[in-house]
C-alpha positions as CSV (number, residue, x, y, z in Angstrom):
1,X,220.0,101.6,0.5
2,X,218.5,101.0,4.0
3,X,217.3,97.2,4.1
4,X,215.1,96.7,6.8
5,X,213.4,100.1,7.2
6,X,210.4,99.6,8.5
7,X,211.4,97.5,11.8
8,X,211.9,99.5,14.5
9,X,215.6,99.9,14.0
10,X,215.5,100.3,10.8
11,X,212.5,103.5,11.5
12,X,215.0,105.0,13.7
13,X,218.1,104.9,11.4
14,X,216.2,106.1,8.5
15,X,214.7,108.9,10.5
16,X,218.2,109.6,11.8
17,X,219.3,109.2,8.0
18,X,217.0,111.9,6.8
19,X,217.4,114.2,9.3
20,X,221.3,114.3,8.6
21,X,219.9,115.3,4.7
22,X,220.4,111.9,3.4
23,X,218.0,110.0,1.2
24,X,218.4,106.4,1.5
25,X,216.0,104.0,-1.0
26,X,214.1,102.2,2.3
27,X,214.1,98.7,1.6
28,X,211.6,95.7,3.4
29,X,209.3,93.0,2.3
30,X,205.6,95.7,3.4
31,X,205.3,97.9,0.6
32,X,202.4,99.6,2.0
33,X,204.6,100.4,5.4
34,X,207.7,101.4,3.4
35,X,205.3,103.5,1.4
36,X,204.1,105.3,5.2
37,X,207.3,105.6,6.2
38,X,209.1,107.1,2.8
39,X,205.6,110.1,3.0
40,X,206.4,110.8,6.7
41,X,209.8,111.2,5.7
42,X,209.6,113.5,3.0
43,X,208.7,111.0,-0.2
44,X,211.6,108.8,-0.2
45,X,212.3,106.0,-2.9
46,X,211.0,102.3,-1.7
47,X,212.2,98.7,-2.8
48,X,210.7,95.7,-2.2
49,X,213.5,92.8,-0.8
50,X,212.8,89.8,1.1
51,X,215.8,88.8,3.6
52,X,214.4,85.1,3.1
53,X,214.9,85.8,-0.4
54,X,218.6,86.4,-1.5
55,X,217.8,87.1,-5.0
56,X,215.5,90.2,-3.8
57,X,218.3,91.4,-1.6
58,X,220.9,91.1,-4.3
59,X,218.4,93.1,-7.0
60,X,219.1,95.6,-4.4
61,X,222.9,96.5,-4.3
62,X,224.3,97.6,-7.8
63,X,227.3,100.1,-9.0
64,X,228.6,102.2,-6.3
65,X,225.4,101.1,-3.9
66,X,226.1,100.9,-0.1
67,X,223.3,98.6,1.9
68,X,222.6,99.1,5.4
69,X,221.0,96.1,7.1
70,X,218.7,96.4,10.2
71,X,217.3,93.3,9.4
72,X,218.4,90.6,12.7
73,X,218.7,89.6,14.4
74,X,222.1,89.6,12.2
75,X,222.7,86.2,13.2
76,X,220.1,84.5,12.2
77,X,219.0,86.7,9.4
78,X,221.7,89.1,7.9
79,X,223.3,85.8,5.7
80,X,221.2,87.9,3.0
81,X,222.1,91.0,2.8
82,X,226.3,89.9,3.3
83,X,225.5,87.3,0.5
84,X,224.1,90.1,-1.8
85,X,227.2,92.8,-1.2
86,X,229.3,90.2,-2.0
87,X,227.9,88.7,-4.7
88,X,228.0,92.3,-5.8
89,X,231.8,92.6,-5.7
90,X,231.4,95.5,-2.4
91,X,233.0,95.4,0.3
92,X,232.0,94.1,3.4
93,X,231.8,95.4,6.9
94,X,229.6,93.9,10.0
95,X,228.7,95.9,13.1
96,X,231.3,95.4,15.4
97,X,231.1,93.2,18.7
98,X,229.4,90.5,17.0
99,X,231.6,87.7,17.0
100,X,229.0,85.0,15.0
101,X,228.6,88.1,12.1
102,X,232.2,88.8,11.7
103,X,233.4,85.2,11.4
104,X,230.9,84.9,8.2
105,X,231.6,88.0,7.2
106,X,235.7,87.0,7.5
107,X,235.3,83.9,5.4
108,X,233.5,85.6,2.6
109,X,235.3,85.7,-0.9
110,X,235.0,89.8,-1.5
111,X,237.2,92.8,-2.0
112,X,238.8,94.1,0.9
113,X,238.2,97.4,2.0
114,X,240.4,100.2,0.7
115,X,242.2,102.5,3.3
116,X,240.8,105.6,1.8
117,X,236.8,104.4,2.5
118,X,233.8,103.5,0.5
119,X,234.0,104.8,-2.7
């Protein structure tokens, strides 16, 4: 699941995504530019999720689901998408370097990471 998808980072990751043979579900609140950009990339599954809306991010992430957020800046706008994987029961990771991110991210009530990786 690649939330954020049709900003401009989220165009590069999911073009970098494809090209490595994956096929993430492209996530954003413009279906008709997630719709453009899942055709250019070979017909790729779309979801509609609001980051100002947590209950549209959390319909996202489900069963052995991993989200990648480009939505940010993560500071101001990623509370979302961390709220939804844990709600979820995932775990969490945040980009690292980002001091603000990873102090939410530490307080949050989820599973920890195993050793062996996402599952």
């Amino acid at each position: 699941m690649l939330f954020g998808a049709t900003g401009y980072t989220g165009g590069r990751t999911a073009e970098a995504m494809a090209r490595r043979g994956l096929a993430p579900v492209l996530a954003g609140r413009d279906p008709a530019k997630l719709a453009a950009l899942a055709a250019r990339l070979g017909g790729l599954e779309t979801a509609r999720a609001d980051v100002t809306d947590v209950g549209s991010v959390r319909a996202l992430v489900g069963g052995e689901d991993v989200l990648v957020s480009t939505v940010g800046p993560f500071a101001q706008l990623g509370g979302a998408a961390l709220a939804a994987v844990v709600g979820a029961g995932r775990p969490t990771w945040t980009r690292p370097g980002s001091r603000r991110s990873s102090a939410r991210c530490s307080s949050c009530r989820g599973p920890r990471p195993s050793a062996a990786g996402p599952r």
